[in-house]
TORGURO-693725 format. One record per residue (C-alpha): x, y, z. Coordinates in steps of 0.2 Angstrom, whole numbers, padded with zeros to 4 digits. Example, Ala and Ser with C-alpha at 12.3 -4.5 7.8 and 13.67 -1.06 7.14 Angstrom:
REM TORGURO-693725
(rec (0062 -0022 0039))
(rec (0068 -0005 0036))
This chain:
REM TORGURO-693725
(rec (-0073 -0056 0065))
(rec (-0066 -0057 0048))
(rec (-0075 -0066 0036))
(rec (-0069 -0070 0017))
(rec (-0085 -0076 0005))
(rec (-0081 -0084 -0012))
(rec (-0066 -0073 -0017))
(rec (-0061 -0076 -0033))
(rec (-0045 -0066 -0043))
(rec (-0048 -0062 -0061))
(rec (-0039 -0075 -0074))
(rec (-0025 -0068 -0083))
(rec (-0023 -0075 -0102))
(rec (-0026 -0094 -0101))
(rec (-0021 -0095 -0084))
(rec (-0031 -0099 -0069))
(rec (-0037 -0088 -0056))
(rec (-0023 -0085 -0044))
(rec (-0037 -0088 -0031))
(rec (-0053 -0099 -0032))
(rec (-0066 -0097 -0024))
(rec (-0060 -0096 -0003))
(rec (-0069 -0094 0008))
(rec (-0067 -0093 0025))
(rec (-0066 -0083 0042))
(rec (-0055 -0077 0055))
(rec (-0062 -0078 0072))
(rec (-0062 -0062 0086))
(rec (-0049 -0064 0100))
(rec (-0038 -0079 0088))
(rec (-0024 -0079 0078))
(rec (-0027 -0086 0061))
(rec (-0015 -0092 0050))
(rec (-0017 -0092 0030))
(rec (-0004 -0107 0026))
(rec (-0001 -0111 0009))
(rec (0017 -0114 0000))
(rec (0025 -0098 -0012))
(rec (0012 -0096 -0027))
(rec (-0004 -0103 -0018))
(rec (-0012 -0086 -0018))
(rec (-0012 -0080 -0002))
(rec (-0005 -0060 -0006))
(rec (-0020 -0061 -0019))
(rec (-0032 -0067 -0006))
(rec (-0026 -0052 0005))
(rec (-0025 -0041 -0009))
(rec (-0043 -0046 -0014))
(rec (-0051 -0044 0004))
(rec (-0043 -0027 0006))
(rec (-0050 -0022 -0011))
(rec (-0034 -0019 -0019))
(rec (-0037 -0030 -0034))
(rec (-0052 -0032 -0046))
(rec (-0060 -0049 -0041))
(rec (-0076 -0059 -0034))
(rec (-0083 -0060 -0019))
(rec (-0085 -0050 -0003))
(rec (-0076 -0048 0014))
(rec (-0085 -0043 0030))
(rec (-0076 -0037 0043))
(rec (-0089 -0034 0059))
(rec (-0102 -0039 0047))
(rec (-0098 -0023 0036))
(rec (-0087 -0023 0018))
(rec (-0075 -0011 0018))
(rec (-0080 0002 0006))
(rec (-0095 0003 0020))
(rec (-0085 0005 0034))
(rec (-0084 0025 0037))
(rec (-0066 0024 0047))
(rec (-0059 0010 0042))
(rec (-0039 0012 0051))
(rec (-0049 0011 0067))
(rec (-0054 -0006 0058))
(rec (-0040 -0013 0050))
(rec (-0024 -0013 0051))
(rec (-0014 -0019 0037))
(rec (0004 -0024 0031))
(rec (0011 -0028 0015))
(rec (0027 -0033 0013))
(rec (0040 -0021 0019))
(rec (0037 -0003 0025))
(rec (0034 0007 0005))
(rec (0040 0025 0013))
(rec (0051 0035 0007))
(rec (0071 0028 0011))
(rec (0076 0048 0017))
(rec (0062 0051 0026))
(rec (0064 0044 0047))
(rec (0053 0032 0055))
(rec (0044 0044 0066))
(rec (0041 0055 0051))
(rec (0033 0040 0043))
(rec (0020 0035 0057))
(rec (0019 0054 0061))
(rec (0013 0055 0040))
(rec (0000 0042 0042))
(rec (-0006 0048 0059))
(rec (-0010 0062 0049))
(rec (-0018 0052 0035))
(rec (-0027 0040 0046))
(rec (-0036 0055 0059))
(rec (-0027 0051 0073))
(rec (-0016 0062 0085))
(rec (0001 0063 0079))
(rec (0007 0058 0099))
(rec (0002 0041 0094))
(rec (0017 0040 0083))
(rec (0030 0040 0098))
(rec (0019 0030 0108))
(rec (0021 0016 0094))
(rec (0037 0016 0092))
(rec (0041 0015 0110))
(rec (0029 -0002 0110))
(rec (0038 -0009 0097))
(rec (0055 -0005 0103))
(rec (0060 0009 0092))
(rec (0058 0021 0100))
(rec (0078 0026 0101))
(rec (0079 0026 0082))
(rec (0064 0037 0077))
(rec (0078 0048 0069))
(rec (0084 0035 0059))
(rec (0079 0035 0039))
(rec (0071 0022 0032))
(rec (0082 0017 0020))
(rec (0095 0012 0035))
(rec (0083 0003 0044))
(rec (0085 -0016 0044))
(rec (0073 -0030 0041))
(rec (0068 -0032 0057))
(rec (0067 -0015 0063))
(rec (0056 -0013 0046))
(rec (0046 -0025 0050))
(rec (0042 -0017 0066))
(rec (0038 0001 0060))
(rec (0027 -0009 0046))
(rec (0016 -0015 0063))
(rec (0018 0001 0071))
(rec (0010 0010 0055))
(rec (-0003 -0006 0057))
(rec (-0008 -0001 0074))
(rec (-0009 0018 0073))
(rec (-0028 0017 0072))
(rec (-0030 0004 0086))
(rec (-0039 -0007 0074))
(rec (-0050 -0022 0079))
(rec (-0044 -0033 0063))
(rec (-0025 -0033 0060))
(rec (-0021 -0042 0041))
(rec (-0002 -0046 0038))
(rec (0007 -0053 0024))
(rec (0021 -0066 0029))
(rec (0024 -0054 0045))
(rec (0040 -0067 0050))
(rec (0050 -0067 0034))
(rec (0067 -0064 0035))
(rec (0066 -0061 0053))
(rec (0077 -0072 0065))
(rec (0070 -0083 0079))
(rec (0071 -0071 0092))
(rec (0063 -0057 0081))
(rec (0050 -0068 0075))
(rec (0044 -0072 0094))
(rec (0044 -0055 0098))
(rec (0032 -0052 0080))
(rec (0020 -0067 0085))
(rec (0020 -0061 0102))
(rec (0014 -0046 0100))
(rec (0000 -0051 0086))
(rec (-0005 -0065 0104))
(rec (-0009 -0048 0112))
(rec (-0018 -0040 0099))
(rec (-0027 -0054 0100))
(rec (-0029 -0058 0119))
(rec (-0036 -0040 0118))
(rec (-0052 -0045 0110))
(rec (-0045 -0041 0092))
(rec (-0043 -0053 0076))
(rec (-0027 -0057 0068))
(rec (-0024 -0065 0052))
(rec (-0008 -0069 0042))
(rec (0001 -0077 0031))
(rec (0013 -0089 0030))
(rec (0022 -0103 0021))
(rec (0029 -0112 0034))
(rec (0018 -0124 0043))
(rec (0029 -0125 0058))
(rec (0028 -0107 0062))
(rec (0008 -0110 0058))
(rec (0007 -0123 0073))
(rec (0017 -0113 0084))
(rec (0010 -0096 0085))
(rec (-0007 -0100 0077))
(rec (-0026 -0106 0085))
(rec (-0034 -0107 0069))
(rec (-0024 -0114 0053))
(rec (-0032 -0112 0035))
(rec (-0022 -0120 0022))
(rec (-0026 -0117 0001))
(rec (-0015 -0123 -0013))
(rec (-0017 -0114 -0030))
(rec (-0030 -0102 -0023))
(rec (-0040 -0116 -0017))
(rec (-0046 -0119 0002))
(rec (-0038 -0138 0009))
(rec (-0042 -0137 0025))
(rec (-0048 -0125 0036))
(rec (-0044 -0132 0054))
(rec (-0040 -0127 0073))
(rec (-0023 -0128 0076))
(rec (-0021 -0146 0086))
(rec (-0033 -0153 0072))
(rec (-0019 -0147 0059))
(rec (-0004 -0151 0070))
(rec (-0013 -0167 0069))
(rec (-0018 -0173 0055))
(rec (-0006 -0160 0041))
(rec (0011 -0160 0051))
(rec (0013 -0175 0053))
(rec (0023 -0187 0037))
(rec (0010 -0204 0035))
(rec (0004 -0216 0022))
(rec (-0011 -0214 0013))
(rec (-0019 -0230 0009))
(rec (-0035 -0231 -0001))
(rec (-0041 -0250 0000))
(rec (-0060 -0258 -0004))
(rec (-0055 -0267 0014))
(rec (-0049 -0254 0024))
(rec (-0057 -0259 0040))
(rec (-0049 -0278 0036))
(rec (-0031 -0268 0032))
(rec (-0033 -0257 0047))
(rec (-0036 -0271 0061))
(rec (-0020 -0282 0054))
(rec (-0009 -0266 0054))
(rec (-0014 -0262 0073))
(rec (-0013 -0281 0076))
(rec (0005 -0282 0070))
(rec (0013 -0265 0075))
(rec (0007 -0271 0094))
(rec (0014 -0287 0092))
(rec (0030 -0279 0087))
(rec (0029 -0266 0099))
(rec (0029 -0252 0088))
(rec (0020 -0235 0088))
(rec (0008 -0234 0072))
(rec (-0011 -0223 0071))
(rec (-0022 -0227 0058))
(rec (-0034 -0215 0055))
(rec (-0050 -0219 0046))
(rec (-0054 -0204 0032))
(rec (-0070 -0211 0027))
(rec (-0073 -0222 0013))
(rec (-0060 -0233 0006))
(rec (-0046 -0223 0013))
(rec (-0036 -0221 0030))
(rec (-0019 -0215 0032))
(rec (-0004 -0223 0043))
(rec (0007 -0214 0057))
(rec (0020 -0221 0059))
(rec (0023 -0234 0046))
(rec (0031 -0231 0026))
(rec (0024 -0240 0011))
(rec (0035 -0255 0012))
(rec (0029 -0261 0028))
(rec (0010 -0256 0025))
(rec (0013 -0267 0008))
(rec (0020 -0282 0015))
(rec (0007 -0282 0028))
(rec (-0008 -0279 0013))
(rec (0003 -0294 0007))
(rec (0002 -0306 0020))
(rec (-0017 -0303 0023))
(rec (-0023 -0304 0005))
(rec (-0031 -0286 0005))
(rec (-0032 -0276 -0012))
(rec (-0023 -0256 -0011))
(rec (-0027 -0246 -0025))
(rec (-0017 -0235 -0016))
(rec (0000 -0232 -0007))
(rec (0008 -0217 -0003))
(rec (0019 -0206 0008))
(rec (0011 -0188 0011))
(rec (0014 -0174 0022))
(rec (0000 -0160 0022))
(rec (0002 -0143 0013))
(rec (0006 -0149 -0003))
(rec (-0010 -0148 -0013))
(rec (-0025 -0163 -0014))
(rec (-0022 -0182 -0015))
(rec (-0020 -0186 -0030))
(rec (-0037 -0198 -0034))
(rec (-0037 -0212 -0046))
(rec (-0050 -0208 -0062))
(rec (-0057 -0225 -0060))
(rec (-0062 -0224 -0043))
(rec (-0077 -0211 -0036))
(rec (-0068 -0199 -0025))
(rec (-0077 -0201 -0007))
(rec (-0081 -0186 0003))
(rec (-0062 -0183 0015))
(rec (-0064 -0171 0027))
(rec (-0046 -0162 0027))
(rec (-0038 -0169 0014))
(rec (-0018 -0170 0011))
(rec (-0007 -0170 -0004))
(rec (0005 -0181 -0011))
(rec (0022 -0177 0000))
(rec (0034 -0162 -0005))
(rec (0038 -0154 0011))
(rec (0041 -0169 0021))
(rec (0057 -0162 0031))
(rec (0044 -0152 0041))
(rec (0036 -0168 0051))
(rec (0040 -0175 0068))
(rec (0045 -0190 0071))
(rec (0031 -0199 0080))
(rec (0035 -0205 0098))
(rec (0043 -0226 0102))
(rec (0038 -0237 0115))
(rec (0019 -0235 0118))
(rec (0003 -0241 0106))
(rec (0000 -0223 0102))
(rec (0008 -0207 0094))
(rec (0014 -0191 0102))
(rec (0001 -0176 0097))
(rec (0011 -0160 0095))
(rec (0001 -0145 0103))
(rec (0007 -0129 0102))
(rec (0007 -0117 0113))
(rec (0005 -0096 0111))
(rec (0020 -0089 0106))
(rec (0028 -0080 0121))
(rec (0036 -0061 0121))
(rec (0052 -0056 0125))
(rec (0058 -0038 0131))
(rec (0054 -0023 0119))
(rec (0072 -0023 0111))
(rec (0077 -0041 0115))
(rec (0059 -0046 0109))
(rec (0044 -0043 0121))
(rec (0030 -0031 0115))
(rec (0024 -0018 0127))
(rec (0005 -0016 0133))
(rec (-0003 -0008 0117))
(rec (-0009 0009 0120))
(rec (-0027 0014 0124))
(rec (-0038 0020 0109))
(rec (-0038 0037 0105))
(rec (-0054 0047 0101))
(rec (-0053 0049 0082))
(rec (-0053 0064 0072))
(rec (-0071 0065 0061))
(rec (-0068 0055 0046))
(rec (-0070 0067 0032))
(rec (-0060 0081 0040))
(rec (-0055 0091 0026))
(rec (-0039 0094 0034))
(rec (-0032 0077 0035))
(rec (-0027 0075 0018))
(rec (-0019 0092 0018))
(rec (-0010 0087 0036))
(rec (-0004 0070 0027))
(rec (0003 0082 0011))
(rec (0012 0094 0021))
(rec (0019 0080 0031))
(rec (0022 0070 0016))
(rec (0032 0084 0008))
(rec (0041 0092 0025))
(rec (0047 0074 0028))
(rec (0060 0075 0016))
(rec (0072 0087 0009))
(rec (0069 0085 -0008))
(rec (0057 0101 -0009))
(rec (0069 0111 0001))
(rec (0086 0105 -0013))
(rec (0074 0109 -0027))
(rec (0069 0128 -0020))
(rec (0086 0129 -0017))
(rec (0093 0125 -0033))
(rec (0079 0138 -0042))
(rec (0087 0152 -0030))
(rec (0102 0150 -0036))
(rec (0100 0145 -0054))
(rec (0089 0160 -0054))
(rec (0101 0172 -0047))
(rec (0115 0162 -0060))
(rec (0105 0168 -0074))
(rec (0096 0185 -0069))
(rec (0116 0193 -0065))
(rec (0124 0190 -0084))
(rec (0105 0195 -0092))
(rec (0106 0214 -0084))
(rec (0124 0216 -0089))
(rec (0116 0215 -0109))
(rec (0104 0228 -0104))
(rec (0091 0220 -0118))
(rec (0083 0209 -0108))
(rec (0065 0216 -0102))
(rec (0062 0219 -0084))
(rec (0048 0204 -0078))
(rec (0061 0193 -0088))
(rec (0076 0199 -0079))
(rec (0069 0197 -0064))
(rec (0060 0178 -0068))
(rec (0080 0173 -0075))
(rec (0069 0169 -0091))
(rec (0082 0171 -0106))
(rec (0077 0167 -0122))
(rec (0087 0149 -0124))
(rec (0076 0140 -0111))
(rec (0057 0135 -0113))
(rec (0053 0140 -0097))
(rec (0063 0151 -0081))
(rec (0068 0142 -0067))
(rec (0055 0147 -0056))
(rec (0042 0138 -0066))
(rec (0052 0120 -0069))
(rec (0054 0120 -0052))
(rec (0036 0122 -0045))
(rec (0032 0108 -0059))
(rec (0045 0098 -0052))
(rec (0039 0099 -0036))
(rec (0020 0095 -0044))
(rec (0027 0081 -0051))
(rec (0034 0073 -0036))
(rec (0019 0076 -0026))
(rec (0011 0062 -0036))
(rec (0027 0053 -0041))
(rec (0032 0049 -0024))
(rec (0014 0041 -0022))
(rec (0017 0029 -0035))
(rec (0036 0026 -0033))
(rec (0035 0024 -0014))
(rec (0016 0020 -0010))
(rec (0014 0024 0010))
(rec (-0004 0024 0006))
(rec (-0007 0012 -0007))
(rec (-0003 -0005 0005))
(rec (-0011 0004 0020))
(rec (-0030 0002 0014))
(rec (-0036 0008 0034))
(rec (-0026 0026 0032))
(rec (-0032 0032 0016))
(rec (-0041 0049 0014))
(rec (-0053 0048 -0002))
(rec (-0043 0052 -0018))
(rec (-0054 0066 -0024))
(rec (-0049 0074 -0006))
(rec (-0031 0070 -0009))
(rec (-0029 0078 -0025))
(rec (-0037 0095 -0018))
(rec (-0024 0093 -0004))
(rec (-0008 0090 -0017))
(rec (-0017 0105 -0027))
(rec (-0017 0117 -0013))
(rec (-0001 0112 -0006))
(rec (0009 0112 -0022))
(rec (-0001 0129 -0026))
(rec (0007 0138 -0008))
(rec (0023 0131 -0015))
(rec (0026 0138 -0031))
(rec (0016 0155 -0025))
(rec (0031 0154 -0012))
(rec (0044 0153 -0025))
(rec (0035 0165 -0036))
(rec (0037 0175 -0023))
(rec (0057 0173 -0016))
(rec (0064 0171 -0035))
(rec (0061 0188 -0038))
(rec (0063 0194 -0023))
(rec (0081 0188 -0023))
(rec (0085 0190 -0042))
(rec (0082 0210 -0037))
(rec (0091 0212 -0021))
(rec (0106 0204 -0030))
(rec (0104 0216 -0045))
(rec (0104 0229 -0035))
(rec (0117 0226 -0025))
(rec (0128 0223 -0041))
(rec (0122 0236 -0053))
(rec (0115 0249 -0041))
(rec (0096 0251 -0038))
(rec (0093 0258 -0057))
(rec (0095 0242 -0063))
(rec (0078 0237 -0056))
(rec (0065 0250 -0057))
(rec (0049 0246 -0048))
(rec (0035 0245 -0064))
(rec (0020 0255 -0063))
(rec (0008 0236 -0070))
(rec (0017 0228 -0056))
(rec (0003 0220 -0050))
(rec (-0006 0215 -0062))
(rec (0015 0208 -0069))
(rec (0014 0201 -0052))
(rec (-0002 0192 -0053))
(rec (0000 0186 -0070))
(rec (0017 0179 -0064))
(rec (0009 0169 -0049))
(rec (-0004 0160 -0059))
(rec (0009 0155 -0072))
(rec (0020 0147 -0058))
(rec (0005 0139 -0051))
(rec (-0001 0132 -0068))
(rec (0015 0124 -0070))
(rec (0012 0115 -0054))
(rec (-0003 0110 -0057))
(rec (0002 0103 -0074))
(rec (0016 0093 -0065))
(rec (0005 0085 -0054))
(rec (-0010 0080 -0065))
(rec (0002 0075 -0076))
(rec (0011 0062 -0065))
(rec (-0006 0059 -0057))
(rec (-0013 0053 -0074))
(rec (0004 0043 -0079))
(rec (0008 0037 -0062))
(rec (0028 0044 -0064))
(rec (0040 0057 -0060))
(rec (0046 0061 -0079))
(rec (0031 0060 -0085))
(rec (0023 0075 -0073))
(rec (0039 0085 -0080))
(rec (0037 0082 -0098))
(rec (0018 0088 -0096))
(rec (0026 0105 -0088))
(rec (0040 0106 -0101))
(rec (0025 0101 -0116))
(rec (0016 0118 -0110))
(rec (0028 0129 -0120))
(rec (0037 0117 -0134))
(rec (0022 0109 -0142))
(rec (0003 0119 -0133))
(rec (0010 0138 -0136))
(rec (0015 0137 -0153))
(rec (-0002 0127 -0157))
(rec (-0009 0140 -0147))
(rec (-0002 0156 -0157))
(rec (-0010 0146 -0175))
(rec (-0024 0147 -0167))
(rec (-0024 0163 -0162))
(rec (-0017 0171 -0177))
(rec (-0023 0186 -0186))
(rec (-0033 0201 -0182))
(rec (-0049 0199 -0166))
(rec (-0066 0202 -0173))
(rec (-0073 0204 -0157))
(rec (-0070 0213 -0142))
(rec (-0073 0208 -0120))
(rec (-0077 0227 -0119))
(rec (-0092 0229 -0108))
(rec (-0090 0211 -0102))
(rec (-0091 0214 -0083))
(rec (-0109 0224 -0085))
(rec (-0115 0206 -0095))
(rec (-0109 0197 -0081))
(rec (-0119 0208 -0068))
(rec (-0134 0207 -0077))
(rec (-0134 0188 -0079))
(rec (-0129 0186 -0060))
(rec (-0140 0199 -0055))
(rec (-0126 0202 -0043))
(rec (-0117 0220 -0036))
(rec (-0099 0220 -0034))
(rec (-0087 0236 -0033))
(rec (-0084 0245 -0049))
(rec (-0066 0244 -0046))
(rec (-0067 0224 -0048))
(rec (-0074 0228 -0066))
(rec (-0053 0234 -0069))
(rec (-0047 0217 -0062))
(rec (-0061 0203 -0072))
(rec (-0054 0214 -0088))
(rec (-0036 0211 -0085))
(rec (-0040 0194 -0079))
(rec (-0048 0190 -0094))
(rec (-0034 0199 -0105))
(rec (-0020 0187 -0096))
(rec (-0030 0173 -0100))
(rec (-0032 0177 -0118))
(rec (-0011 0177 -0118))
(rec (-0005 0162 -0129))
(rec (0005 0154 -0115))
(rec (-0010 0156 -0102))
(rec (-0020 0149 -0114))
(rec (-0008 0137 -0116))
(rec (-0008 0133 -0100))
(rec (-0027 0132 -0097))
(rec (-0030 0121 -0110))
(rec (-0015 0109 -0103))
(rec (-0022 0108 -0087))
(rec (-0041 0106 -0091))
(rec (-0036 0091 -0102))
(rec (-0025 0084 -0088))
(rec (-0038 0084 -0076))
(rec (-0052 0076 -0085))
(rec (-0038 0063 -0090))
(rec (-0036 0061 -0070))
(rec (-0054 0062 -0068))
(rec (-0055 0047 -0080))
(rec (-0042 0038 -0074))
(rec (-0041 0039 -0056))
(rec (-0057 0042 -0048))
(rec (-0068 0030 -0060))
(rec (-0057 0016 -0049))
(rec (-0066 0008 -0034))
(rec (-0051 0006 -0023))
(rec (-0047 0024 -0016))
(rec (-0030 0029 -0010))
């Protein structure tokens, strides 16, 4: 059971809150539909249950609030709008990314797709995929956690009839299986159709909160409301006269001095108030959905159980039935499935045993998936081999260009070699993507922690500029040699410590790419933090560092073993001292600097947040 408890949105300006104190619940084993026309707050309701936006209140789902539940994609399923993924990646490598996000086997995926009758287009990018067939991985990517409670944003728009049975039908057997369905819609039709319980709110208020033959009822239906000092008097001569005429009109007492008409317009209902010498103080058409009555200020306002609003979507009403004393009731009846490609859901799959929650190795899964699953990474490696090589052939014709920058391609025109603008590329896209194509953002049940997510991204982007540390020059000097001859490239006796310094300054540049674009939530802004390192931090850098050194790091291993009180191998002694002599370089400096103030920028900025990724 899901239940909603005085959810309030925070006002923006001098505007009201987008929604008002709602409350209400959606049942275990029914569908629930949150009706309301476009504007009445129903995405911020969502948004506020799912803790997505800052607000009031508290939603319990089972009895827990989220941020208590310790799995929550095996307790809701969510879907937002369309599926946010990336348009190259393929709808199996989609589900297969949040299989690996959410802790559940990535054999899930097919199984999902197959129920919801994609199955023959897992190959098929997202960015070809039609409405429909988006909407259908968006409920696949819902279900991967077999979750009890399944929250859906206008799941039908856009979608034709036959698509929209097939959606509603399946949601039936979500919730025939014992599970709790809730969504929106602004359609009361489709609300009477395919729901058992309808709650309807206008400007973020709760109207009516009503099961569905209540709602088909009393908010479907167009009628007059009538509010009269005599409305027992005015309601006897209306059903007095529409049996002596042989027509088909309800009254309905609403408490107090109002009752509203079925079947009847203002005109007759006047004439008749006319004739009989009864007082109205008010007449008019309404069909439900529309927001409250509007009440008189002169009169006290009585106590209405479901009250309607002053008619503006009247074209959705039925006609009531001819020929008898009373009106036709229209009860709808569960939506029905059609076959999985011409509509019908299959049986949903048996839970899977989940993975432990804070498994370590899910965000790093979801990364690796995340970064496989398109070929941006591999065009970007591919690029830096071949600009490298481009630039490495005319710097050894010169013969004036020192080794370790022949072989990085670093000439002396560009900030940084190729090798480096590309692992911060690739840094920057790690958290760019996030934020341009939110996979993990509208999915609230498949979220790994952000602090684990950002260690993930960190070692992933890591192996991938250590990886093109290693093939740049590894290319740059086979080419050499095979065009110059193998005295062009002489093996240097430091190469190790030329190699090691060379790997931390391709993996700093990473890291500055991602904290960069972590901190200002875009693609170019992770790059102009990489490109920053050398234009404006070195040169600030080398002021600092200017001039003669008073002080010396001699002997500074032998300090550090006596304030450990820890033995390690004298030979580790040579490798702290050149460490620490790489570290003192202006650019690494440069480079530590940059990426300790980017990470306590993303500290700050990210974690401080309640809502995690």
């Amino acid at each position: 059971m899901l239940q909603a408890i005085g959810l309030t949105s925070n006002p923006r300006r001098d505007l009201p809150p987008a929604v008002d104190d709602l409350t209400f619940e959606a049942r275990t084993g029914c569908v629930t539909a949150l009706l309301g026309a476009p504007g009445a707050g129903k995405t911020t309701a969502l948004r506020l249950m799912l803790e997505l936006e800052r607000g009031r209140g508290i939603t319990y789902f089972r009895g827990r609030p989220l941020h208590r539940i310790a799995h929550p994609a095996h307790e809701i399923g969510v879907l937002l709008g369309d599926v946010p993924g990336h348009p190259g990646r393929t709808a199996g490598g989609q589900l297969r990314m949040l299989c690996a996000a959410a802790g559940v086997p990535a054999a899930r995926a097919g199984e999902l797709l197959d129920i919801v009758g994609l199955g023959a287009l897992r190959g098929e990018r997202l960015g070809t995929l039609s409405v429909g067939m988006d909407r259908r991985l968006g409920l696949a990517s819902a279900l991967l956690g077999d979750p009890h409670t399944l929250v859906l944003d206008a799941p039908s728009r856009g979608l034709s009839p036959r698509e929209s049975a097939w959606m509603h039908g399946l949601l039936r057997t979500h919730a025939e299986h014992g599970g709790a369905v809730l969504y929106t819609t602004s359609d009361p039709k489709e609300a009477a159709r395919t729901a058992d319980r309808v709650v309807t709110i206008d400007r973020g208020r709760l109207i009516a909160d009503q099961d569905v033959a209540s709602f088909a009822r009393t908010r479907l239906r167009p009628r007059v409301a009538v509010r009269t000092p005599h409305a027992a008097r005015l309601a006897d001569a209306l059903q007095r006269e529409a049996r002596a005429e042989r027509r088909s009109v309800e009254v309905v007492a609403e408490g107090g001095s109002r009752i509203s008409v079925y079947g009847s317009n203002c005109a007759e209902i006047g004439e008749t108030a006319f004739r009989h010498g009864v007082l109205v103080h008010q007449l008019a058409d309404e069909t439900g959905d529309a927001g409250p009555v509007p009440v008189p200020v002169t009169a006290p306002v009585p106590a209405v159980p479901a009250v309607a609003s002053v008619a503006s979507m009247s074209s959705v009403g039925s006609a009531p039935a001819s020929g008898s004393g009373s009106t036709a009731v229209l009860v709808p009846a569960p939506a029905r499935a059609v076959a999985p490609g011409a509509g019908s859901p299959g049986p949903i799959p048996p839970p899977r045993p989940a993975r432990p929650a804070r498994s370590p190795l899910r965000p790093v899964r979801y990364e690796l998936r995340r970064m496989l699953g398109v070929r941006t990474a591999l065009l970007i490696v591919l690029a830096v081999l071949i600009a490298s090589v481009a630039l490495a052939v005319p710097l050894a014709r010169t013969g004036h260009t020192p080794l370790p920058d022949l072989l990085a391609a670093w000439p002396d025109f560009l900030p940084l070699p190729p090798a480096a603008l590309g692992a911060g590329l690739i840094g920057a896209l790690s958290f760019g993507d996030e934020f341009r194509h939110p996979a993990l953002a509208g999915a609230r049940g498949t979220v790994p922690r952000r602090l684990g997510l950002l260690l993930a991204k960190l070692a992933v982007t890591a192996g991938t500029a250590l990886l093109l540390a290693l093939l740049v020059p590894a290319a740059d000097a086979g080419v050499l040699r095979l065009v110059y001859g193998a005295a062009a490239v002489p093996v240097p006796d430091n190469w190790s410590a030329l190699g090691a310094g060379w790997a931390g300054f391709a993996v700093g540049c990473a890291w500055a790419g991602l904290l960069g674009a972590g901190v200002f939530r875009v693609t170019a802004a992770g790059v102009a933090a990489v490109i920053a390192v050398p234009v404006l931090v070195v040169p600030l850098v080398q002021r600092v560092l200017a001039g003669p050194s008073a002080r010396s790091i001699v002997g500074l291993p032998a300090r550090l073993r006596e304030l450990a009180w820890l033995e390690w191998p004298h030979r580790a002694d040579h490798w702290l001292i050149a460490t620490a002599r790489l570290a003192a370089q202006p650019v690494a400096a440069a480079l530590t600097l940059s990426l300790s103030a980017l990470l306590c920028a993303y500290l700050v900025t990210g974690l401080r947040r309640r809502a995690r990724w």
